[in-house]
C-alpha positions as CSV (number, residue, x, y, z in Angstrom):
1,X,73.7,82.7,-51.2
2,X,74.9,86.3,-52.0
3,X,78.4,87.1,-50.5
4,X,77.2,90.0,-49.0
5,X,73.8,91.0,-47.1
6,X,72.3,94.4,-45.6
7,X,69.9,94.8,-43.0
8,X,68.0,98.4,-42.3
9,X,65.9,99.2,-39.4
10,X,64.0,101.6,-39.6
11,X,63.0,102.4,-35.9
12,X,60.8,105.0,-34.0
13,X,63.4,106.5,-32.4
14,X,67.0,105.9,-34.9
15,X,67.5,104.7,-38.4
16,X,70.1,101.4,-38.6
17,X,72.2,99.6,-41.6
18,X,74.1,97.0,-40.9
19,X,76.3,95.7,-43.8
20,X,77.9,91.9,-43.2
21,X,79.7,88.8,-44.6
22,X,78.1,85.2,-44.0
23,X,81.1,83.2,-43.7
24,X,81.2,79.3,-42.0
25,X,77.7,79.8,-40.1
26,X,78.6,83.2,-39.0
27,X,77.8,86.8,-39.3
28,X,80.3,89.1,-39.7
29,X,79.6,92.9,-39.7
30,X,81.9,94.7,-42.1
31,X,79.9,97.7,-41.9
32,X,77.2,99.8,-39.5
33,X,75.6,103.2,-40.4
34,X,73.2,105.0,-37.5
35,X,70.9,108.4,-37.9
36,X,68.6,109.5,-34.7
37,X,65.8,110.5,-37.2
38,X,63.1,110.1,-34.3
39,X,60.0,108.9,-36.7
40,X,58.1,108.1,-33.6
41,X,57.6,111.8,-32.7
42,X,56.9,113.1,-36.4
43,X,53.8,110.5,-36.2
44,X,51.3,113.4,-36.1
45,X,47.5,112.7,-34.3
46,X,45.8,112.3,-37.8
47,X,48.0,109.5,-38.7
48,X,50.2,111.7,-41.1
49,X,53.6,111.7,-40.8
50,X,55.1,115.5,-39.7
51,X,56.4,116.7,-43.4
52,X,60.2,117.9,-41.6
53,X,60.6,114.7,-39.9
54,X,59.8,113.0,-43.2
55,X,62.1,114.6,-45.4
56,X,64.8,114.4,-42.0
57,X,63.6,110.8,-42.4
58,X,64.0,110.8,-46.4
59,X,67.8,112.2,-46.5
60,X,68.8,109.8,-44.1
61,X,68.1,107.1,-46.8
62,X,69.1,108.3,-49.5
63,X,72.2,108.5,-47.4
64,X,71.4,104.4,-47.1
65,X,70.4,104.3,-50.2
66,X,73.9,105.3,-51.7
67,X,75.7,102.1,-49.8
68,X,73.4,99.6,-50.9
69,X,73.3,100.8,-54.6
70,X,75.1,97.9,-56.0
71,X,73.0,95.3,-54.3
72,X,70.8,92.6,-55.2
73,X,67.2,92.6,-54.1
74,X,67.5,89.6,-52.3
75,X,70.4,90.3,-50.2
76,X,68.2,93.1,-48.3
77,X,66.1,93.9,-46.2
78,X,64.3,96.7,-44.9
79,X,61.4,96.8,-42.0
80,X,59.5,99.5,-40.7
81,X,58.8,99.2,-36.8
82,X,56.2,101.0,-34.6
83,X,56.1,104.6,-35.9
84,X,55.4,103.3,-39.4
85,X,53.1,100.7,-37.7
86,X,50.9,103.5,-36.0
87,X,51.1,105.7,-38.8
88,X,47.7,105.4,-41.0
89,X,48.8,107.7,-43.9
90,X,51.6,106.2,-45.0
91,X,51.5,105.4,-48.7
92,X,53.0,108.8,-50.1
93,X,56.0,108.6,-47.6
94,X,57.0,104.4,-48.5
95,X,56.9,105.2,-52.1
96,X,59.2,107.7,-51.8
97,X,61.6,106.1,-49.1
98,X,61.6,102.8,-51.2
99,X,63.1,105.3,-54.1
100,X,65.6,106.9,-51.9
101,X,66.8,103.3,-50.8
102,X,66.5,101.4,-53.9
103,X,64.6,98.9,-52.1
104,X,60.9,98.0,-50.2
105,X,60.0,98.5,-47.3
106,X,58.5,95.6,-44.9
107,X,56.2,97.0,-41.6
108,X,56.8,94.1,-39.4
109,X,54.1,93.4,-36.4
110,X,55.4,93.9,-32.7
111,X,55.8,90.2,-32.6
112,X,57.2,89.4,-35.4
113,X,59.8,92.5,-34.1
114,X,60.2,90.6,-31.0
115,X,61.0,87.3,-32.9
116,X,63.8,89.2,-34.4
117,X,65.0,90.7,-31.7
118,X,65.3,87.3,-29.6
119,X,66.7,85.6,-32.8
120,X,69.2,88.6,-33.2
121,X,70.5,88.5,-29.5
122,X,70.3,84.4,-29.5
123,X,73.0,84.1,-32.1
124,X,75.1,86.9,-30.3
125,X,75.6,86.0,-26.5
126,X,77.6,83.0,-25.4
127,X,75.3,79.8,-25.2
128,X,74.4,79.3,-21.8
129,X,72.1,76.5,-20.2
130,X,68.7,77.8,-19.0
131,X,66.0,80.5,-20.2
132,X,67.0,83.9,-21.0
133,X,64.6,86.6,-20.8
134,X,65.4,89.7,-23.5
135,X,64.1,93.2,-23.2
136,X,64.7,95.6,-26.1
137,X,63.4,99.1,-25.5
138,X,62.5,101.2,-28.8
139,X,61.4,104.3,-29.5
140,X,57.6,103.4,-29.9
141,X,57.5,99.8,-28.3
142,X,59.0,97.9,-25.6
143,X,59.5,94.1,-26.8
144,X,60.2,91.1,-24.0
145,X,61.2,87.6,-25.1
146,X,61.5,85.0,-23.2
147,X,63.6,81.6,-24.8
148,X,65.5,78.8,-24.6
149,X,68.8,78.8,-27.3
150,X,67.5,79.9,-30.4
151,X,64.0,79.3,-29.9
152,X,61.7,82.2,-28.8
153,X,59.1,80.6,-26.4
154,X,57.0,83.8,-25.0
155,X,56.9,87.0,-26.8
156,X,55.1,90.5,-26.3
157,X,55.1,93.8,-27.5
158,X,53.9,96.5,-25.5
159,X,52.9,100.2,-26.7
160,X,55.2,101.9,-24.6
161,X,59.2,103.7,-25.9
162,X,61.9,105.8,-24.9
163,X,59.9,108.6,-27.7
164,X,56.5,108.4,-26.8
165,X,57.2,108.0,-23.0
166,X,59.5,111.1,-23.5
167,X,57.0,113.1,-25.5
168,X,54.5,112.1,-22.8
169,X,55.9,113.2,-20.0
170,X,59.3,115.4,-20.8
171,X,58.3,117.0,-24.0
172,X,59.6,120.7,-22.7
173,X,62.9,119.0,-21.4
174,X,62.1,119.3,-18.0
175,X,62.5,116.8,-15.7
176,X,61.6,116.0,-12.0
177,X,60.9,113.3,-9.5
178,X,57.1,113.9,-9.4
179,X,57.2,113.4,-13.5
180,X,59.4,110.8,-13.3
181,X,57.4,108.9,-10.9
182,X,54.2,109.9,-13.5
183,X,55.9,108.0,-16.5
184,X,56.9,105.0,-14.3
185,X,53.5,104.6,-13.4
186,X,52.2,104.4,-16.7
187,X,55.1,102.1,-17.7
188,X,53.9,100.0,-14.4
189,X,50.1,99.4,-16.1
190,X,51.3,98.1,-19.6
191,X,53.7,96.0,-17.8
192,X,50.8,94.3,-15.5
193,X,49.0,92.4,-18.1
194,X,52.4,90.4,-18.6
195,X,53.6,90.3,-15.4
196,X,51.6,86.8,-14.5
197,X,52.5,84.8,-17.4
198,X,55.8,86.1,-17.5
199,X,56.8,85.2,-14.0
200,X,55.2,81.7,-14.2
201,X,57.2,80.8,-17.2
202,X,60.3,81.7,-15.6
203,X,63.9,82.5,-16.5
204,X,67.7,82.3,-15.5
205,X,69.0,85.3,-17.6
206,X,68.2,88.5,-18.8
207,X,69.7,89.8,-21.3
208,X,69.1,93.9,-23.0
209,X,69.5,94.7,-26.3
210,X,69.7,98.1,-28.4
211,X,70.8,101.5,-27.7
212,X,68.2,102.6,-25.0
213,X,69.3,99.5,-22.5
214,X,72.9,100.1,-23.8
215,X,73.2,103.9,-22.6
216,X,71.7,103.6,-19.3
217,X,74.2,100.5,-18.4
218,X,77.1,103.1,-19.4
219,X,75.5,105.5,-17.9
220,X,75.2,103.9,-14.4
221,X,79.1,102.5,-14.8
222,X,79.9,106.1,-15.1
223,X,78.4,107.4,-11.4
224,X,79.2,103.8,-10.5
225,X,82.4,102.3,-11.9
226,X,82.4,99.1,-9.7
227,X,78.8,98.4,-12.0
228,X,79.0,95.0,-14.0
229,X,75.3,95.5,-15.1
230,X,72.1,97.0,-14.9
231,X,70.8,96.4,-11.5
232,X,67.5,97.8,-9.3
233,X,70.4,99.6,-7.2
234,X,71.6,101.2,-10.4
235,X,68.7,102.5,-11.9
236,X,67.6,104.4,-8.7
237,X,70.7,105.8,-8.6
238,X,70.6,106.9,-12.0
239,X,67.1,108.1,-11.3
240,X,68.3,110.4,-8.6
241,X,70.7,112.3,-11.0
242,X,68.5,112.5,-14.0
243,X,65.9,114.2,-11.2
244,X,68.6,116.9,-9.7
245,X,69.7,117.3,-13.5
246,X,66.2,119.0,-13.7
247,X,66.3,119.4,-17.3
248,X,67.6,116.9,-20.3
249,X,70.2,120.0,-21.6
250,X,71.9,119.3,-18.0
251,X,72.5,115.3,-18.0
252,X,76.4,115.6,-18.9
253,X,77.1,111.9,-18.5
254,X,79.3,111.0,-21.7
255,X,76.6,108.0,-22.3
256,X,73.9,110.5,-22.7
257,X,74.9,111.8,-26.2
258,X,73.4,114.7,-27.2
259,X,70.9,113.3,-29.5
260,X,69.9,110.8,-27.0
261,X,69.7,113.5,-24.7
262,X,65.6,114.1,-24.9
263,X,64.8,110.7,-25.0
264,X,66.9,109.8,-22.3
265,X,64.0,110.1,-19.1
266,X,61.3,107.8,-20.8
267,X,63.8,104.8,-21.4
268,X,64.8,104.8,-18.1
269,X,61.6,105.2,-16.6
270,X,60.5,102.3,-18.8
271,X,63.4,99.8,-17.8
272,X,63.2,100.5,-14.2
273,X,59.6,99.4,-14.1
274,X,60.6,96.4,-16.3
275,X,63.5,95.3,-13.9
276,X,60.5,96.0,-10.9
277,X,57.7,94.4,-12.1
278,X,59.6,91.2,-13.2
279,X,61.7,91.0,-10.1
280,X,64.9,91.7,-11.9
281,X,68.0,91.7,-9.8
282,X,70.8,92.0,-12.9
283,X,70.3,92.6,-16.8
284,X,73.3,92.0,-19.1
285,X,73.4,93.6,-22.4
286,X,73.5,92.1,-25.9
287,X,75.9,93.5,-29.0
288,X,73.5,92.1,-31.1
289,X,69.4,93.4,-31.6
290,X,66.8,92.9,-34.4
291,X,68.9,93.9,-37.4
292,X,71.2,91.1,-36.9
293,X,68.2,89.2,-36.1
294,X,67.4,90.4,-39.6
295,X,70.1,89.3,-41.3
296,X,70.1,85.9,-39.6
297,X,66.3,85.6,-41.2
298,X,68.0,85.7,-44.1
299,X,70.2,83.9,-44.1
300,X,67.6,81.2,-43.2
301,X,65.7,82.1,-46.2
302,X,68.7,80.9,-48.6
303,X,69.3,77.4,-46.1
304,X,66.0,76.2,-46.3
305,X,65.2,77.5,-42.7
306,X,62.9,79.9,-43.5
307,X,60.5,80.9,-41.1
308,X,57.6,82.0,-43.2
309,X,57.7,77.8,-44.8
310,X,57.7,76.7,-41.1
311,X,55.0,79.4,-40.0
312,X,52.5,78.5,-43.0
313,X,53.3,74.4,-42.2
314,X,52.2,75.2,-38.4
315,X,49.0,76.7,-39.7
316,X,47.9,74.0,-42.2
317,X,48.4,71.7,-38.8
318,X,46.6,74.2,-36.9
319,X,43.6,74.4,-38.9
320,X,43.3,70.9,-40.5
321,X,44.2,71.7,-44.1
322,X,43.8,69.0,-46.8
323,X,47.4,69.2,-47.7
324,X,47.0,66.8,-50.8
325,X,44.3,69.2,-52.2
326,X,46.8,72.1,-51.4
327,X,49.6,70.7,-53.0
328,X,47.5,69.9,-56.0
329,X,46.3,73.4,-56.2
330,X,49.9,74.7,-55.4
331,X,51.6,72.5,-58.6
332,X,48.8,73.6,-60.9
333,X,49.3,77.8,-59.9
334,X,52.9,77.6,-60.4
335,X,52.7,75.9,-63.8
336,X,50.3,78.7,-64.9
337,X,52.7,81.7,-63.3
338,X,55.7,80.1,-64.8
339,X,53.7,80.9,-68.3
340,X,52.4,84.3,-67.7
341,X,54.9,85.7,-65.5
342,X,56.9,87.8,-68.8
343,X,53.8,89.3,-70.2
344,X,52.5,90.2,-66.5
345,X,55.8,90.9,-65.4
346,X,55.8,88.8,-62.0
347,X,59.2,88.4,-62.0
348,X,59.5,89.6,-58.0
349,X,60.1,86.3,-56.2
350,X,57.0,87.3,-53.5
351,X,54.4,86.3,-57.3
352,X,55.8,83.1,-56.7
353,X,56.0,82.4,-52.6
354,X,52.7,84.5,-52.4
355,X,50.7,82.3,-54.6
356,X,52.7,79.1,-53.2
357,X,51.5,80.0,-49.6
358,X,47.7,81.0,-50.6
359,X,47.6,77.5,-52.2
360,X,48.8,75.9,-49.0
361,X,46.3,78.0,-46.8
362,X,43.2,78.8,-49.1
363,X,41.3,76.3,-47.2
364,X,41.7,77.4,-43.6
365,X,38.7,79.3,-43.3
366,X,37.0,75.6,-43.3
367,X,37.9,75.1,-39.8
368,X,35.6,77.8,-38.8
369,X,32.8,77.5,-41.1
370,X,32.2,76.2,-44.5
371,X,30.0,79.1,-45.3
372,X,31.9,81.8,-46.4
373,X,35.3,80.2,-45.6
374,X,37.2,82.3,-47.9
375,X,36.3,85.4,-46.2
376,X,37.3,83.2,-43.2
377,X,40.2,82.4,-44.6
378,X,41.5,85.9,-45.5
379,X,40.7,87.5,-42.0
380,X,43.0,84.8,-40.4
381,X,45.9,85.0,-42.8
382,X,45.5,88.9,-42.4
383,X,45.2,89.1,-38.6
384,X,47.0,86.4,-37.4
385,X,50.5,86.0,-35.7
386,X,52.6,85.0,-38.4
387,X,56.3,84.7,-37.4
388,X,58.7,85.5,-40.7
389,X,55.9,87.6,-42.3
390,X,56.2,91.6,-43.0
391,X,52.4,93.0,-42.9
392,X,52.5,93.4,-46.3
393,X,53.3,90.1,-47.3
394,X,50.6,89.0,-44.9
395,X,47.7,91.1,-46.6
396,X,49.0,90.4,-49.9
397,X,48.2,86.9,-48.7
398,X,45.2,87.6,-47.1
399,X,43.6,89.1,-50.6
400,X,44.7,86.0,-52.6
401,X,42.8,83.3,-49.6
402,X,40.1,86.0,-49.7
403,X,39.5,86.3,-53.6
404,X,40.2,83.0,-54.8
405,X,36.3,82.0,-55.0
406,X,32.8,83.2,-55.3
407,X,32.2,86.6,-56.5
408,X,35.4,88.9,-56.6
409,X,35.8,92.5,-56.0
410,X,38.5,94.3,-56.3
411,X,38.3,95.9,-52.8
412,X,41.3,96.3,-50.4
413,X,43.9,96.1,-53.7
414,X,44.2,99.6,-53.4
415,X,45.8,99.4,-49.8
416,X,48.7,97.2,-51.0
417,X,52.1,98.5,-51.7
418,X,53.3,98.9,-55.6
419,X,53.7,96.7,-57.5
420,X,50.9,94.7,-55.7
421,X,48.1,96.9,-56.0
422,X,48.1,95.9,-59.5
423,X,49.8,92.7,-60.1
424,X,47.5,91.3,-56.9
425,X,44.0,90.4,-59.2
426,X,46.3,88.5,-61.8
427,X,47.6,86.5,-59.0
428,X,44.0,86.2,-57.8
429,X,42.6,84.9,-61.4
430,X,45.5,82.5,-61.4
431,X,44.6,80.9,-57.7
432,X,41.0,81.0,-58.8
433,X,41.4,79.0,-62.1
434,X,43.8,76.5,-60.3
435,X,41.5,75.6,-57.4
436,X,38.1,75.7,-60.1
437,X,40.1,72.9,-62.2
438,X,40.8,70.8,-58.6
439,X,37.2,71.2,-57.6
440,X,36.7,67.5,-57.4
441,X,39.5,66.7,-55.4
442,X,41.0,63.7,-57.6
443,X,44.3,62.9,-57.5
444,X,44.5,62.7,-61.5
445,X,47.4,65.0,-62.7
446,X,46.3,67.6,-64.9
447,X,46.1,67.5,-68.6
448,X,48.7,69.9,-70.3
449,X,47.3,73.1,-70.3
450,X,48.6,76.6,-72.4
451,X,47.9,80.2,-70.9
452,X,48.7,83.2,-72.8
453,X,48.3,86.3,-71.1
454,X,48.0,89.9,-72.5
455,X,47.1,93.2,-70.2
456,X,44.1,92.4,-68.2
457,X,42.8,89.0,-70.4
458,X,44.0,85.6,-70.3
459,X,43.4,82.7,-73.0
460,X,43.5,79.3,-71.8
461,X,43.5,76.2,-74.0
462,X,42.3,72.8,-73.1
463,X,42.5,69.6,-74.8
464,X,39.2,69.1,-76.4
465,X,38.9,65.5,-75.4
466,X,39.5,66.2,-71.5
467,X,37.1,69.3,-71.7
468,X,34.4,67.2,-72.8
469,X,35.0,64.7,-70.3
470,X,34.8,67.4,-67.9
471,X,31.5,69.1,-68.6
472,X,31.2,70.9,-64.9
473,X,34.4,72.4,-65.3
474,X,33.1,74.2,-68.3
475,X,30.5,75.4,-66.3
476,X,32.6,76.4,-63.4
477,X,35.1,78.1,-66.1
478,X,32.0,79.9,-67.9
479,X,30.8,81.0,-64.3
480,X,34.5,82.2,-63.9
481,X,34.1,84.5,-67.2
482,X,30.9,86.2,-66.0
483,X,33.1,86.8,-62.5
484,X,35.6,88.5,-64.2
485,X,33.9,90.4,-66.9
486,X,32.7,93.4,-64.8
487,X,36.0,94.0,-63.3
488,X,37.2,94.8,-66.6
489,X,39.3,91.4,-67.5
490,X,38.7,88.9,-70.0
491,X,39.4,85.0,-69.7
492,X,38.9,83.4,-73.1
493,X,38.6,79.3,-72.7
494,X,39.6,77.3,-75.4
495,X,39.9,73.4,-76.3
């Protein structure tokens, strides 16, 4: 467990490190760097990223970059959230933040945001009795949780932040009660879907998080100071001003900061519809948010509590995986990656946890059809609600389910991140030679096999006696040559 961890956020509307010491089951924050960088609005209609807000967004981590120098790769953590979601043209831009930080770059799903966010604001607020419900508006996405202690029971992420609410409707700074009421409404109908399921499960708190729900409680104390919270009172009140205001230059309110300034409208458009729709009568707000959701994750990571073991244990349930057949398939991978993993240089703990978790789930496809199941298999693991997973980590996964039998191209390797788009078919031939050799399902260890692997070939000895004993394996493995040939690597078999 490293003495010291570091969680970035890198959000639609502002860029967040938090620097802290794990010390007797706690989090203590020893150090907190913000930048409003506002990636949300720089997210152009083509899916390109605006080149000023991109290098606004690059100096900023370099900035980051310069306090995290000195630390391990496994005591950070970086995620990208909506704007980096939404934006399609990406690849350029996370090549050259991951060089400005020293580190990658995760883009997280909305949920998988939201499980943060609950898990960061959980740990954070005195322990109460009773369902809490959390509400964390972003620049780019609003996120509601509703759970019970640490656990996270209903979650949701909805396409609607202080930015893009802002840029909708105030993009010229002005402001009035007929625009206001404009932006409301279209709060109102991504709220409805929700609203049902939301009210039925039920709640005894509410609780908001980041800087959005932060401001606007200050900012109602201030033409209020007899305020305790956010209330429906509040927010109309705070309405009214921001309307006479007329313009975001002339909100003076010592909450409204001056970079917040322009954002300002959308956010509380957003959370007055939230407080409406929900039947909110008082909303607290929470120190903590998703990056020390963040660092709690990992923490659980290095305690055995990791989320991504218990979300890949759910799914084997889920869909009915043979779990002796996975473990089989699981033991034999690793053996061959702990053999290859110099001359292939997989030394990035993923080559390991990736190939450990396509083992466990190769076979989930089966519970929807036997035909085809890999292809099955890889549109699950790829599209699925996976709580703990970055998106990446989850189509890495999704490649290695989808290529580990049957013809293999090397389509969709392209669209992962370095170093992935090229270690990803070595990981691919290593899953595929595993599950050939457990083919028959019996519980028989494995003879002592050697693998010696040079740039795209692999050589892979056999004793004689077993292979002879074996003959639809060598059929399977000679099957397995004529595979790989046209992609341009060679497997040798030997006995």
């Amino acid at each position: 467990m490293p003495d010291v961890l570091a969680a970035v956020d890198l959000g639609s509307n502002s860029f967040h490190m938090v620097v802290a010491r794990y010390s007797h089951g706690q989090i203590i924050i020893i150090d907190r760097l913000r930048e409003m960088v506002r990636l949300g609005a720089g997210v152009e209609q083509n899916g390109r990223i605006d080149k000023d807000v991109a290098a606004r967004a690059l100096g900023c981590l370099e900035r980051f970059g310069q306090r995290l120098r000195d630390m391990h790769a496994d005591s950070v953590r970086v995620v990208g959230t909506n704007a980096l979601r939404l934006a399609r043209r990406k690849q350029a831009f996370l090549e050259r933040a991951r060089e400005a930080l020293g580190h990658p770059i995760e883009i997280i799903s909305g949920m998988e945001e939201a499980r943060l966010i609950y898990s960061g604001v959980a740990h954070t607020v005195p322990g109460e009795p009773g369902r809490r419900l959390v509400v964390d508006i972003g620049g780019g996405s609003t996120e509601l949780i509703i759970g019970e202690g640490l656990a996270p029971l209903e979650l949701e992420s909805l396409q609607m932040g202080c930015v893009s609410l802002s840029e909708r409707f105030f993009s010229d700074g002005k402001i009035s009660q007929k625009r206001l009421q404009s932006a409301r409404l279209a709060s109102r109908l991504e709220l409805t879907p929700v609203q049902a399921a939301y009210r039925r499960r039920g709640w005894e708190h509410t609780i908001g998080s980041s800087g959005t729900a932060r401001a606007i409680g200050e900012a109602i104390r201030e033409l209020d100071p007899s305020a305790k919270a956010i209330t429906p009172a509040g927010l109309e009140r705070l309405l009214r001003y921001i309307g006479e205001a007329g313009h975001v230059r002339d909100l003076r309110l010592a909450a409204i900061t001056d970079d917040r300034r322009p954002v300002f409208p959308g956010g509380v458009a957003i959370l007055t519809e939230v407080l409406d729709v929900l039947g909110i009568r008082e909303m607290r707000i929470a120190e903590g948010a998703m990056r020390e959701g963040l660092l709690y994750d990992m923490v659980g990571r290095f305690t055995d509590e990791d989320a991504r073991e218990r979300t890949v244990r759910a799914m084997q349930h889920r869909y009915h995986v043979d779990f002796a057949q996975a473990e089989r398939v699981e033991t034999t991978v690793l053996d061959f990656l702990e053999q290859v993993r110099g001359p292939w240089k997989l030394d990035d703990p993923l080559a390991d946890l990736s190939l450990k978790w396509a083992s466990r789930l190769h076979e989930v496809g089966l519970d929807v059809s036997h035909s085809g199941y890999h292809h099955h298999g890889a549109y699950l693991t790829e599209n699925a609600d996976m709580p703990g997973f970055s998106r990446e980590e989850q189509r890495l996964l999704a490649r290695l389910v989808g290529g580990h039998r049957r013809k293999l191209t090397l389509d969709g390797l392209d669209e992962l991140l370095p170093p992935w788009d090229r270690s990803a078919l070595v990981l691919i031939v290593l899953l595929r030679l595993s599950v050939l050799l457990h083919r028959g399902r019996s519980p028989d260890a494995m003879p002592d096999i050697e693998c010696t692997a040079r740039t795209r070939s692999l050589e892979v000895r056999f004793p004689a006696r077993w292979l002879r004993e074996h003959p639809l394996t060598i059929a399977d493995l000679q099957q397995e040559v004529d595979f790989l040939k046209p992609l341009g690597f060679r497997l040798r078999v030997f006995s």
